[in-house]
Structures are given as structure tokens and as C-alpha cells.
C-alpha positions as a Markdown table, in Angstrom:
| # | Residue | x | y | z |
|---|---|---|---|---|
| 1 | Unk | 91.1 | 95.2 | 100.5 |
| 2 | Unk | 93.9 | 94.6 | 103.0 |
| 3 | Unk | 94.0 | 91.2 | 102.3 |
| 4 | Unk | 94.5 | 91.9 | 98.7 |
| 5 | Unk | 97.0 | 94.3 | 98.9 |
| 6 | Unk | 100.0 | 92.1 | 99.8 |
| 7 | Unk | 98.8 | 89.4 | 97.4 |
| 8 | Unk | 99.3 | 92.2 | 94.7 |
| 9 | Unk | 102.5 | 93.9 | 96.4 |
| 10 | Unk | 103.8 | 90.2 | 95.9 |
| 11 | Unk | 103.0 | 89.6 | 92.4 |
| 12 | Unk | 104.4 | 92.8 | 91.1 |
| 13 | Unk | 107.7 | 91.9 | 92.2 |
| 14 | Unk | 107.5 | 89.0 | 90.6 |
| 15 | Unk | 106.3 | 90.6 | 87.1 |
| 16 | Unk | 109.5 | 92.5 | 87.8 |
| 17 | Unk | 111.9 | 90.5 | 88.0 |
| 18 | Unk | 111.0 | 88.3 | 85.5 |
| 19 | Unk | 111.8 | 91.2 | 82.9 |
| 20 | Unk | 114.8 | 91.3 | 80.7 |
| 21 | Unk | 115.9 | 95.0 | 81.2 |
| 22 | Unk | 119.1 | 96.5 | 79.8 |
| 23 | Unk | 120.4 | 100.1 | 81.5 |
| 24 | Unk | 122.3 | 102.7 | 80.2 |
| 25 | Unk | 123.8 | 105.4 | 82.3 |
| 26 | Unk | 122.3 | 108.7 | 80.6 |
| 27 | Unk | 124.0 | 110.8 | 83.1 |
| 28 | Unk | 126.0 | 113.1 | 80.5 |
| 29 | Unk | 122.6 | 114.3 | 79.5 |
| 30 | Unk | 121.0 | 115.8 | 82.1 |
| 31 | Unk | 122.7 | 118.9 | 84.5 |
| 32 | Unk | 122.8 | 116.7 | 87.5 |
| 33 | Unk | 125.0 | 117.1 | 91.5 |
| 34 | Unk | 127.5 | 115.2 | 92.3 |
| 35 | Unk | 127.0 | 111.6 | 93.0 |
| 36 | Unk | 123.3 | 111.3 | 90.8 |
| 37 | Unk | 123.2 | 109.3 | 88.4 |
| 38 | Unk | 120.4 | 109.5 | 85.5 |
| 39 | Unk | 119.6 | 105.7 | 84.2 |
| 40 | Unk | 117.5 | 104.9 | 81.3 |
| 41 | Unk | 116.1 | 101.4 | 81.0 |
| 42 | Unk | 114.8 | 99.2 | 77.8 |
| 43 | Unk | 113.2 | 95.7 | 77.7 |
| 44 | Unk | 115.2 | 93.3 | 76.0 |
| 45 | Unk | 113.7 | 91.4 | 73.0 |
């Protein structure tokens, strides 16, 4: 299991940054302090 564990750590990132995501700052709809930001994410097609 340890041995396994970076190999999948490793291969998440990489699913992950091969995505197309576009983000949208959703902050004026949600009560939030000052300085948080809200961001809302969809895969590109």
C-alpha cells in the first residue's frame, strides 16, 4: 500500500492537469469576508 500511494498521488495530478477547466468568480453570490473569494469551475467541451 505505501508503494502505491505515490504512484496514485502522481497520476491524479496528471488527470488534473490535463483537464480543460474554465472558472468563474461566483463571489457576489455567497455572504463571504473580505479577501474570499467563491470560484465555480466547468469542463470545457
Amino acid at each position: 500500500m505505501k508503494k502505491i500511494f505515490p504512484f496514485l498521488l502522481l497520476f491524479n495530478i496528471f488527470v488534473i492537469t490535463g483537464q480543460n477547466i474554465t472558472w468563474s468568480n461566483v463571489s457576489a453570490n455567497y455572504n463571504m469576508p473580505l479577501g474570499v473569494e467563491v470560484f465555480s469551475g466547468k469542463e470545457a467541451s
